[in-house]
C-alpha positions in Angstrom: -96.3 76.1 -103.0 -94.7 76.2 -99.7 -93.7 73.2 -97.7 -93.4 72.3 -93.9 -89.3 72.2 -94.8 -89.8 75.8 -96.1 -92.1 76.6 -93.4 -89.4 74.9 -90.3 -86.9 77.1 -92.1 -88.1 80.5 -92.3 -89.1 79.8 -88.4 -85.0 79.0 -87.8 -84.8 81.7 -89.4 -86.9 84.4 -87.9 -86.1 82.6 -84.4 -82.3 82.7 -85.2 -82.8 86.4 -86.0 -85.1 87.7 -82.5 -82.3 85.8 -80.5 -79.2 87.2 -82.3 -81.4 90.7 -81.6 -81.6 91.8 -84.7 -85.4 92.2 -84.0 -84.9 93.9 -80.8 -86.0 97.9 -80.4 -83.9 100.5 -79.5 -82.7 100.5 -75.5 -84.3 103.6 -74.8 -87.4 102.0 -76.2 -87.4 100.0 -73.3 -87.1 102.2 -70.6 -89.2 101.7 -67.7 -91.9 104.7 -68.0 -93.8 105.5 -65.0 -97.7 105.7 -64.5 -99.6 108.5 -66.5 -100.8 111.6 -64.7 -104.7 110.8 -64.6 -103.6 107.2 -62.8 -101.5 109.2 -60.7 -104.4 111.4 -59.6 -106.8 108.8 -59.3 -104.4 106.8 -56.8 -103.5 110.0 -54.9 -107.4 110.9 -54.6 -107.6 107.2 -53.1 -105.1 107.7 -51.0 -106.6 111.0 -49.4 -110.2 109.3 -49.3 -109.1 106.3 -47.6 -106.7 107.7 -44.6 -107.4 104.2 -43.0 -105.9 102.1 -45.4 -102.6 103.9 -44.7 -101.5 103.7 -48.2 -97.7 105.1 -48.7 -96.2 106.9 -51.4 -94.7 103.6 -53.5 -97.9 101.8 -52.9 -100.0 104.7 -54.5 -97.4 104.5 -57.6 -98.0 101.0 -58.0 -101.7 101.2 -57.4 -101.6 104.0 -60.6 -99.5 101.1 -62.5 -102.5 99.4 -62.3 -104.6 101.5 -63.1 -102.6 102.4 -66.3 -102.2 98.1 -66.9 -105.6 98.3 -66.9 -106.5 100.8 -68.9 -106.2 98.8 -71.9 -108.2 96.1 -71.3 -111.2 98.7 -70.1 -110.6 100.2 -73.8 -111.6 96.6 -75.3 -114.6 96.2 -73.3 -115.6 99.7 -74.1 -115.2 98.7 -78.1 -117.4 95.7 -78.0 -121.2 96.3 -78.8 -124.2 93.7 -78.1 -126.7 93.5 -79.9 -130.2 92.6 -79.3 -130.1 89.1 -79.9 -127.4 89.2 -77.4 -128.6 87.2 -74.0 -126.8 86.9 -70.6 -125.0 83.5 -69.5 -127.5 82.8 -67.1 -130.6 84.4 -65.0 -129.9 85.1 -61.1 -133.4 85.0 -59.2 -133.2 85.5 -55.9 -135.6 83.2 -53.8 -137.3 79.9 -54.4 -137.4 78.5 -57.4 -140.4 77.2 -58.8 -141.2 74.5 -61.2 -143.2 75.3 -64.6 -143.8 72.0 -65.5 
């Protein structure tokens, strides 16, 4: 059965261990990578559309950073499935409300 003692010292432990960087990855692990093609086209294509918003070279590679940040978080949204007892938060009408009492 474990204990909180047992518990505070396998935390010590672990904690001792990611700080002594024995849990670290390998340095070229952490290289800096840049954006990915397809975010690289996208932000380009922006770039080209929009000749008004005057959008340099580092901006557009930041803009595809973005894009790829993103990317992720539009893959979990695509994942998640409703179902038909699923409702919205609320109900926009637009116009007077009217009482059904």
């Amino acid at each position: 059965m474990t204990t909180r003692k047992s518990f505070i010292s396998a935390a010590a432990v672990a904690a001792a261990a990611g700080l002594s960087g024995l849990g670290d990855a390998p340095a070229s692990a952490a290289a800096p990578k840049g954006p990915s093609a397809t975010a690289l086209a996208i932000a380009k294509s922006l770039q080209q559309t929009m000749p008004a918003a005057h959008l340099s070279d580092e901006l557009v590679k930041k803009i595809a950073g973005d894009i790829d940040g993103y990317a992720s978080t539009a893959a979990d949204f695509r994942k998640a499935t409703l179902h038909n007892w699923d409702e919205p938060d609320f109900v926009f009408t637009a116009g007077p409300v009217e009482l059904l009492i």
